[in-house]
C-alpha positions in Angstrom: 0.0 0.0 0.0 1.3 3.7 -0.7 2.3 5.6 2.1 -0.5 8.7 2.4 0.4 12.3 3.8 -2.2 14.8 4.5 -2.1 18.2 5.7 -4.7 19.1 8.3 -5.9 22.7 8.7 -8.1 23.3 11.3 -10.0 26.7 10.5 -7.8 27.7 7.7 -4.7 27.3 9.8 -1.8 24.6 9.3 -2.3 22.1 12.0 -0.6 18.6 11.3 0.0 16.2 9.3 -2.5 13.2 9.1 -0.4 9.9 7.8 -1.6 6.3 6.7 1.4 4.2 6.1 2.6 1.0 4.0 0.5 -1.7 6.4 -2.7 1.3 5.7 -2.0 2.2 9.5 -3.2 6.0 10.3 -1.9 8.5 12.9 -1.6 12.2 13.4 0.6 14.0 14.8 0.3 18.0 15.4 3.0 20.6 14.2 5.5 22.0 16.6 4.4 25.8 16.4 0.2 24.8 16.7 -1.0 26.5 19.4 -5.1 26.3 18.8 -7.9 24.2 19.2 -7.2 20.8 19.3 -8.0 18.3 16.4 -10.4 16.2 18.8 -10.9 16.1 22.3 -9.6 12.5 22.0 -6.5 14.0 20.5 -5.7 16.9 23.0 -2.6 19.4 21.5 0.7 18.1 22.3 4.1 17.2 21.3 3.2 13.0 20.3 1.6 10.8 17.8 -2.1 9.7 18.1 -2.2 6.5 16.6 -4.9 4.2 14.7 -7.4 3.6 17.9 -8.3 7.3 18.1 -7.5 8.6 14.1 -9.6 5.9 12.4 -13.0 6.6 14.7 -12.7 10.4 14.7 -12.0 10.1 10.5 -14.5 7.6 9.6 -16.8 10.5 11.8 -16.5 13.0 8.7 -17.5 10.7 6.2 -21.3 9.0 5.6 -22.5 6.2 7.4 -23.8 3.9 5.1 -21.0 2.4 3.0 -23.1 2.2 -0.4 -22.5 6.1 -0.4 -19.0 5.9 0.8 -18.2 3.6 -1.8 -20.1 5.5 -4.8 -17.9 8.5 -3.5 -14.9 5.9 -3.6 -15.7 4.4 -7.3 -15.8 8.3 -8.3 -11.6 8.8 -7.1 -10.5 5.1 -7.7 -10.1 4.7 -4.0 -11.1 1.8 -1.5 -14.5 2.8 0.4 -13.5 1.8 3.4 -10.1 4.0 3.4 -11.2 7.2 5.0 -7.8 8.5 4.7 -7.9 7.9 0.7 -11.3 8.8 0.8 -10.7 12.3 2.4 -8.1 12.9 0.1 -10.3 13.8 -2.5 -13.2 15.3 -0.6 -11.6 16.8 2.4 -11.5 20.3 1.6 -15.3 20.8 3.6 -15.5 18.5 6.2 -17.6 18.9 9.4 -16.2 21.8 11.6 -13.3 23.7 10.9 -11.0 20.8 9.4 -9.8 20.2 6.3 -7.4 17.9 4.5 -5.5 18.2 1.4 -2.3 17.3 -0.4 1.0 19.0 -0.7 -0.4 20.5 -4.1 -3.2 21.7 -2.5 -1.6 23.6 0.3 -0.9 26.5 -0.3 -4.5 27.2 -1.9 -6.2 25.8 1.4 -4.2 28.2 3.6 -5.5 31.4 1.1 -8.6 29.8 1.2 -8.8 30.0 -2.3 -12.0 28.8 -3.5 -15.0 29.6 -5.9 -18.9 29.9 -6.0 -21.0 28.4 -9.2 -24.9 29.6 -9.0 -27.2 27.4 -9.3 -31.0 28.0 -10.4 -33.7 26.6 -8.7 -34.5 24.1 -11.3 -30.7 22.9 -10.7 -31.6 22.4 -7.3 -34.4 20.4 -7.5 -32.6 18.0 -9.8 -30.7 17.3 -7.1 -33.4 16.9 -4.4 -35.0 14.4 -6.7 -31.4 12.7 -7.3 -31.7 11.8 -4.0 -35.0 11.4 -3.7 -36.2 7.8 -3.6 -40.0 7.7 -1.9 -42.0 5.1 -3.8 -42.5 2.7 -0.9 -43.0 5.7 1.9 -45.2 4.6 4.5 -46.5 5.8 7.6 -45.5 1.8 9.2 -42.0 2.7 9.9 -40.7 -1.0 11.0 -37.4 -0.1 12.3 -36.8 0.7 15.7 -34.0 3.8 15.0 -33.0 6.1 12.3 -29.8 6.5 11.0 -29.9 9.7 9.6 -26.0 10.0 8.7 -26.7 6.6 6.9 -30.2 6.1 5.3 -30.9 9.9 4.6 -29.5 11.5 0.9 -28.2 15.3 1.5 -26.1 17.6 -0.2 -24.4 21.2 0.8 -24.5 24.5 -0.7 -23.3 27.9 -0.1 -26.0 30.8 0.5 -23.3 33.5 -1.2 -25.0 37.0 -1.7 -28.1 36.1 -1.6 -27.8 33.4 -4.0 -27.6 29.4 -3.8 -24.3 28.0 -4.7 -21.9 24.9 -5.4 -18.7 25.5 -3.5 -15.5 24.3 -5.6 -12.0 24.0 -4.0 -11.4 25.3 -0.6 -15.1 27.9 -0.3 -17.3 26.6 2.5 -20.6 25.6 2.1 -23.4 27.1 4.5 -26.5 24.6 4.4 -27.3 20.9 4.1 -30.2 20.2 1.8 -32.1 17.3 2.9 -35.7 15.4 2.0 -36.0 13.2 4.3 -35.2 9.8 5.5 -36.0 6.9 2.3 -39.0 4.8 3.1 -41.2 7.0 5.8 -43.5 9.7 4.6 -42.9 13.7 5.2 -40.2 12.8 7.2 -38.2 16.0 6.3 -41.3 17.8 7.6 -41.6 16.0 10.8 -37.9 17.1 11.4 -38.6 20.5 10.3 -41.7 20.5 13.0 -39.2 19.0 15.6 -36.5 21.4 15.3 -38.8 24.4 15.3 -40.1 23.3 18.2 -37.0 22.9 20.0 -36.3 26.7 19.3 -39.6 27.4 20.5 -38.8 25.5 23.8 -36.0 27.7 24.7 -33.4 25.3 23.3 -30.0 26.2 20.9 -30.8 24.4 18.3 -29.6 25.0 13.9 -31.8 27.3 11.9 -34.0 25.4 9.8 -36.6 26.1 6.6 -38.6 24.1 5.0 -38.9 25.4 1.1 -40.0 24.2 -2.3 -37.7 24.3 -5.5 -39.9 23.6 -7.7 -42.3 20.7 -6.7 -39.4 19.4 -4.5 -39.4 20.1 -0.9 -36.6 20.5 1.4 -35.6 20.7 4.7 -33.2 23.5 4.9 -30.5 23.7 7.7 -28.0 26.2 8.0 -24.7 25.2 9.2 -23.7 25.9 13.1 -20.4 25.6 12.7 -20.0 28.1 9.5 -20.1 31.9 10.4 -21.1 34.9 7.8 -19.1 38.2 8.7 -19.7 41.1 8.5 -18.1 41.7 4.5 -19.8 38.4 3.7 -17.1 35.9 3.7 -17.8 33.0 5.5 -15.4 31.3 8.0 -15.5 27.5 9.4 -15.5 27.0 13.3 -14.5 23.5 14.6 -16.7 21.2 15.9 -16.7 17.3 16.4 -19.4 15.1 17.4 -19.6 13.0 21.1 -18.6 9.4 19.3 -15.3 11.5 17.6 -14.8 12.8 21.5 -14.7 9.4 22.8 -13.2 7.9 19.7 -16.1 5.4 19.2 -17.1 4.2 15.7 -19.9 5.6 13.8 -21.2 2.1 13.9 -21.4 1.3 17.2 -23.4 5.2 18.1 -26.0 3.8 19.3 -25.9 2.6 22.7 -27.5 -0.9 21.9 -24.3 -1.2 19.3 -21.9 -0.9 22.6 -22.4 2.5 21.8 -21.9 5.7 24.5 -24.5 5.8 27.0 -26.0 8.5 28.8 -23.4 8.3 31.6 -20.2 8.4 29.3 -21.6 11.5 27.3 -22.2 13.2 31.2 -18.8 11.9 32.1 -17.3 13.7 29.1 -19.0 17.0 29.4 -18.2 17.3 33.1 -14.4 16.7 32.1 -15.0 20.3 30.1 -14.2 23.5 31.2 -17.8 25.1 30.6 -19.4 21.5 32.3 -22.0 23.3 34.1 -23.4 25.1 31.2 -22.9 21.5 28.8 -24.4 19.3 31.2 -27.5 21.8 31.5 -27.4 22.2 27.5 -27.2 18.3 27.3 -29.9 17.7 29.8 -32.6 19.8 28.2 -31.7 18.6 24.7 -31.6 14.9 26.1 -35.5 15.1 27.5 -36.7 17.3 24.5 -35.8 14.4 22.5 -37.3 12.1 24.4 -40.8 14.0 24.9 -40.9 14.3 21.0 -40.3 10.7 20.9 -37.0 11.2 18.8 -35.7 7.5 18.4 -32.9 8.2 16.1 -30.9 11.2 19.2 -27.3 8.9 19.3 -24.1 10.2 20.3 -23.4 11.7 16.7 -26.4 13.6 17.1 -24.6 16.0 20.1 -21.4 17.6 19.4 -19.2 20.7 20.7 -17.9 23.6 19.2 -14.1 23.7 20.1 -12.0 26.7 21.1 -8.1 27.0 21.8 -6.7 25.8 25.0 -9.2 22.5 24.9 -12.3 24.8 25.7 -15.5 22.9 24.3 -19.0 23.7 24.4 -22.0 21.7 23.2 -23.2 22.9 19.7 -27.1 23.5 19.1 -29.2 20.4 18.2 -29.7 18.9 15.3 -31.1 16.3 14.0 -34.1 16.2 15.7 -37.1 14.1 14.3 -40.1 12.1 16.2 -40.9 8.4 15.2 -44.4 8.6 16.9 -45.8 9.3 13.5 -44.9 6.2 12.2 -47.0 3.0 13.4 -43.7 0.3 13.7 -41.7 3.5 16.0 -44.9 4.3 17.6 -44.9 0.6 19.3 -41.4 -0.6 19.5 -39.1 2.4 19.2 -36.9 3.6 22.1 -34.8 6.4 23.0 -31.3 5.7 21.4 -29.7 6.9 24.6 -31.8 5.8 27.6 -32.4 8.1 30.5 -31.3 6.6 34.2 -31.8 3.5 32.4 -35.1 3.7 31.1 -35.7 4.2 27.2 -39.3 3.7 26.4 -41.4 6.6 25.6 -44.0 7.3 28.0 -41.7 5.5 31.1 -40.1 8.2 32.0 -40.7 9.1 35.9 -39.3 10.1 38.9 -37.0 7.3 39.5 -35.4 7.6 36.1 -34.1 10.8 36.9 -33.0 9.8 40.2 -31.1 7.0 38.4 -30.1 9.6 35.4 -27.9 12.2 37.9 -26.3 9.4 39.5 -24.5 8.8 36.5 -22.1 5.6 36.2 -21.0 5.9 39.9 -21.3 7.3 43.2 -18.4 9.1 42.0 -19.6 10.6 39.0 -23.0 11.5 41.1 -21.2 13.5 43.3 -19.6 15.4 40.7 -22.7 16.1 39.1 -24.4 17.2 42.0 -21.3 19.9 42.5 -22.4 21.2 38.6 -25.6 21.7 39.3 -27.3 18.6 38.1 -29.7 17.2 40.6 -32.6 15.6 40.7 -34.5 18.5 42.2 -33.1 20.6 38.6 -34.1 18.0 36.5 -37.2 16.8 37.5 -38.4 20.6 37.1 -36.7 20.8 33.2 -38.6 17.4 32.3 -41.9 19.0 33.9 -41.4 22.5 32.3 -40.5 20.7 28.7 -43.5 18.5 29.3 -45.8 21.3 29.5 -44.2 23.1 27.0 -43.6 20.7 23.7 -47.4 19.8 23.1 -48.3 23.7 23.1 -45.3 24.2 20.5 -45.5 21.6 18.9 -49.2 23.0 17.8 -48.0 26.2 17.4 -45.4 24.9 14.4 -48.1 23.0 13.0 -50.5 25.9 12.8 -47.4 28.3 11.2 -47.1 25.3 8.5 -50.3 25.1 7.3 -50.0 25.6 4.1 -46.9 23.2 3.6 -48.2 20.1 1.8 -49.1 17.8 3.9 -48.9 19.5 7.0 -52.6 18.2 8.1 -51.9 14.9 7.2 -48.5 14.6 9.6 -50.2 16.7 12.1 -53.0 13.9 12.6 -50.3 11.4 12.9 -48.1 13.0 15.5 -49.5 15.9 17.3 -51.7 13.7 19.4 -49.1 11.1 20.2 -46.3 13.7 21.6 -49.1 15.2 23.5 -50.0 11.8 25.2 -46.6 11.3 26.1 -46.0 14.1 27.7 -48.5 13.4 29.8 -48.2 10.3 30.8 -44.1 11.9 31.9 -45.9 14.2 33.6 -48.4 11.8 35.4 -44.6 10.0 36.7 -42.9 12.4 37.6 
């Protein structure tokens, strides 16, 4: 196998050198004079080499899921699917966050940030929504018990650049993901569009969102957290990696079922921070939103944090966020990805969850907690104010997207069921 070297910028900025050598073993090691945020939390800034057991998870966390995309992307370069090192590259110049790889050639065109905008018009556009588009079988059934979003969903990113939608080429960043929803269940980009809006409405940071037509395609419409507009209208990348990168767990095994992080190690992780008050508050809320919404697909790659210089991290808005409750097959067997004081069915969530949920993994860890402000007393009141508050949302998004198509049609499907779960928390707490 060819030895691989790639430069790694980290917001425009020289930052290491990311290697994958003869035997296709990776590592990364960070330059001498880098001084800012680190790569991953997993990979704090210092004078060593991280090798394969913390590289390969955090790398295969930039790429898609679902290895039928990875390996059309791989058939495209004439690379091996499951190489993320060959893989990136090619397409490493806009990865999540502020990173981005490249070659020697490309170098010195990455650090100007040299890069260029082609408009697109909104028939353009909606050839690509329907590229990805494959609904002939949605149904409302919905047999699987989780979503993977990363893996089952088509999306593509563009660049709003003055005012006008955009394919990025070289280094330019892109601004939004485009999405239409998860194959196989009906108005699911819809139902995520409800969810996220309601989140905002509930007090809770969480990525802008639209839902718009182009054409007689519609699309959920997100607009990156982790890129930044300034004020002359260039646009900047800010760093960001998600909890399984953190924790250097594969994108395969995200799910706690999977071996996956559970709620404890993703607690255990944000009270390691230096802002661990304000990210274990930030978690908490976005942890029972998600279950009060009935969100089955809210993994460990669905949270991530911004990162700073100096290893400061803080967790990034939600995203993500969709209810199965509309669907018949998530309505009766779907569970909480990341259960809460061991409890992840919807509708079981009481008092004595909670108690379990600030204990953590250990008496230890409880302690801690309890010194950041988590306790049961705290959380018992968010669950109950959230409670309260997402059926009364919820009905307000619904009666703002009334004139979307199909808007009645998913409202009679989940509307009711979020509302009956939130009472029947209520009832336990």
């Amino acid at each position: 196998m060819a030895v691989i070297k790639l430069n790694v910028l980290i917001c425009g900025r020289a930052t290491g050198v990311l290697t994958q050598d003869e035997r296709g073993l990776m590592s990364f090691a960070y330059l001498d004079e880098y001084d800012g945020a680190p790569l991953s939390l997993s990979m704090p800034v210092a004078n060593r080499t991280y090798g394969q057991a913390v590289v390969r998870p955090y790398l295969f966390g930039l790429l898609p899921d679902d290895e039928r995309q990875r390996r059309a992307i791989a058939e495209e370069h004439d690379v091996r699917p499951n190489n993320p090192v060959a893989l990136l590259s090619h397409i490493g110049l806009d990865c999540p966050g502020g990173v981005q790889f490249c070659v020697d050639q490309q170098l010195e065109d990455a650090l100007a940030r040299l890069g260029h905008y082609r408009q697109l018009s909104e028939a353009q556009i909606a050839q690509k929504l329907r590229a990805i588009r494959d609904d002939e079988d949605a149904t409302w059934m919905g047999g699987e018990e989780s979503w993977s979003l990363g893996g089952n969903q088509g999306k593509f990113a563009l660049a709003l650049h003055d005012g006008v939608w955009c394919e990025c080429l070289g280094s330019a960043p892109t601004t939004h993901i485009f999405k239409n929803g998860v194959r196989g269940y009906r108005l699911q980009a819809l139902d995520e569009y409800v969810c996220m809006r309601a989140a905002l409405a509930c007090g809770i940071p969480v990525a802008q969102v639209a839902y718009q037509m182009f054409e007689d395609e519609p699309a959920l419409v997100i607009e990156r957290y982790d890129r930044a507009v300034l004020a002359g209208g260039a646009i900047v990348r800010i760093h960001q990696e998600d909890v399984c990168q953190a924790l250097s767990i594969m994108p395969d095994q995200k799910y706690t079922a999977d071996g996956g992080p559970a709620t404890a190690d993703v607690l255990g992780l944000l009270a390691s921070t230096r802002r661990a008050e304000a990210n274990l508050a930030a978690f908490t809320r976005m942890l029972f939103f998600n279950y009060l919404v009935g969100a089955t697909d809210a993994h460990a790659k669905n949270y991530s944090l911004l990162l700073g210089g100096k290893d400061d991290a803080l967790l990034a808005p939600l995203y993500d966020v969709a209810s199965g409750l509309a669907y018949e097959g998530l309505r009766r067997k779907g569970r909480l990805a990341m259960a809460i004081g061991g409890e992840n069915r919807f509708g079981r969530v009481g008092s004595g969850a909670i108690r379990r949920y600030v204990r953590g993994g250990s008496d230890r860890q409880a302690s801690s907690l309890e010194a950041l402000g988590l306790t049961e007393s705290w959380c018992t009141d968010v669950m109950a104010e959230l409670a309260q508050a997402v059926p009364r949302v919820v009905a307000a998004v619904f009666d703002e997207a009334a004139a979307q198509p199909g808007a009645d049609e998913l409202r009679g499907r989940l509307e009711g069921p979020i509302a009956e779960n939130c009472s029947q928390t209520l009832a336990l707490l």
